[in-house]
Structures are given as C-alpha cells and as structure tokens.
C-alpha positions as CSV (number, residue, x, y, z in Angstrom):
1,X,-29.4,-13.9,-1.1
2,X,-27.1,-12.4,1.4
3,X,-23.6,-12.2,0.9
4,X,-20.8,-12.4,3.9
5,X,-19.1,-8.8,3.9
6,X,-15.7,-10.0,3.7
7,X,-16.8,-11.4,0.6
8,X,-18.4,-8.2,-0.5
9,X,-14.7,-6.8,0.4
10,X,-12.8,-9.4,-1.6
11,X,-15.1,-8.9,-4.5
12,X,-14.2,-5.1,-4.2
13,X,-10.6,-5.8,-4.3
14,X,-10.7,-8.1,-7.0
15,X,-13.0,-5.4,-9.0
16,X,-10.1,-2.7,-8.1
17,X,-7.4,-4.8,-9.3
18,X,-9.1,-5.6,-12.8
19,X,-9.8,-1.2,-12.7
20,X,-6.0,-1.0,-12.5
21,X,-4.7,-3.5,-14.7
22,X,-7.6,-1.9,-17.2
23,X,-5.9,2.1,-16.1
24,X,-2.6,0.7,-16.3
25,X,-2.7,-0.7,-19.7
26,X,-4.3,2.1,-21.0
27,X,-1.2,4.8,-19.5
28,X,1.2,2.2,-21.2
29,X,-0.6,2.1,-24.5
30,X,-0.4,5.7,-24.9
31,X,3.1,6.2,-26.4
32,X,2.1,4.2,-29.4
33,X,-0.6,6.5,-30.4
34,X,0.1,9.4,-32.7
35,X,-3.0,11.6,-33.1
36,X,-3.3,13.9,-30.4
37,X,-7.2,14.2,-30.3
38,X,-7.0,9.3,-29.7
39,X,-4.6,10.0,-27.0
40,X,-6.3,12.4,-25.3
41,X,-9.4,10.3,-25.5
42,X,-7.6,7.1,-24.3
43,X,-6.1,9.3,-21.5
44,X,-9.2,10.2,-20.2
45,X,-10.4,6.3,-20.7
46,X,-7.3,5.4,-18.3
47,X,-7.9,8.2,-15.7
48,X,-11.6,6.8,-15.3
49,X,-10.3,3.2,-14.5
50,X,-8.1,4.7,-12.3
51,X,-10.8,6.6,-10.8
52,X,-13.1,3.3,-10.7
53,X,-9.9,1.0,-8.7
54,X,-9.8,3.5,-6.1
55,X,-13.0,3.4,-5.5
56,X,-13.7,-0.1,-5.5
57,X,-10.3,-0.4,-3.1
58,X,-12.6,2.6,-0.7
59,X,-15.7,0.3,-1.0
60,X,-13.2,-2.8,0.1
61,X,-12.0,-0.8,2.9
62,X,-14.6,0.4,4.1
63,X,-16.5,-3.2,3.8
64,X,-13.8,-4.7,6.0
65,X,-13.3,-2.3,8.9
66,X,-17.0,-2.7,9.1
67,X,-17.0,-6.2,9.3
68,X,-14.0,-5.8,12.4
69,X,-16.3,-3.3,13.8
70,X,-19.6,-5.6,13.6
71,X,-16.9,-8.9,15.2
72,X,-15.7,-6.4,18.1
73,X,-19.1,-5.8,19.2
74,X,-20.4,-8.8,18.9
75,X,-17.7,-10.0,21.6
C-alpha cells in the first residue's frame, strides 16, 4: 500500500502535535509534584515528547518540500 506524501506529511504533523500537547502537559504538571527524584523523572518524560514533536514536525517538512520538489520537476 502506497501512501500520497502529503499525507505521510499531514500524518507527521498530526504525530508532532499529539508529541506537544503530550510535552506540554507534562511541563505544566510539574509544579504539582513534590518529590524531587518524580519531577525529575517527569521532566525528562516531557523533554522526550518534546524531542519526538520536533522531529515528527522535521519528518513533515521534509516530506512536503519533497513532494514540491517531485511536482516542480514533473512540470
């Protein structure tokens, strides 16, 4: 099964977003939490979704100026 890459892109940005919301609940969750050893932990587990949105929002980038590359030289 072959998938369009402007889908593959939207699927990436849709991936990124969920990695943020994900990152950005866990930053805003962090003032609740009184042991020092948990926050660092749930730190960490927000810097990694963080991590993963930017690099599904590289891997939608990427997809799409690919796919205007691949329409500009196929005119």
């Amino acid at each position: 099964m072959q998938l369009s890459i402007r889908i593959a892109a939207l699927a990436s940005i849709i991936f990124a977003a969920i990695c943020l919301w994900f990152a950005v609940d866990g930053f805003g969750s962090l003032g609740s939490i009184s042991d020092p050893e948990e926050a660092a932990g749930a730190r960490d587990f927000a810097w990694f979704w963080l991590f993963l949105a930017f690099v599904g929002a590289a891997i939608a980038w990427v997809s799409w100026y690919i796919a205007g590359v691949a329409e500009k030289s196929d005119t």
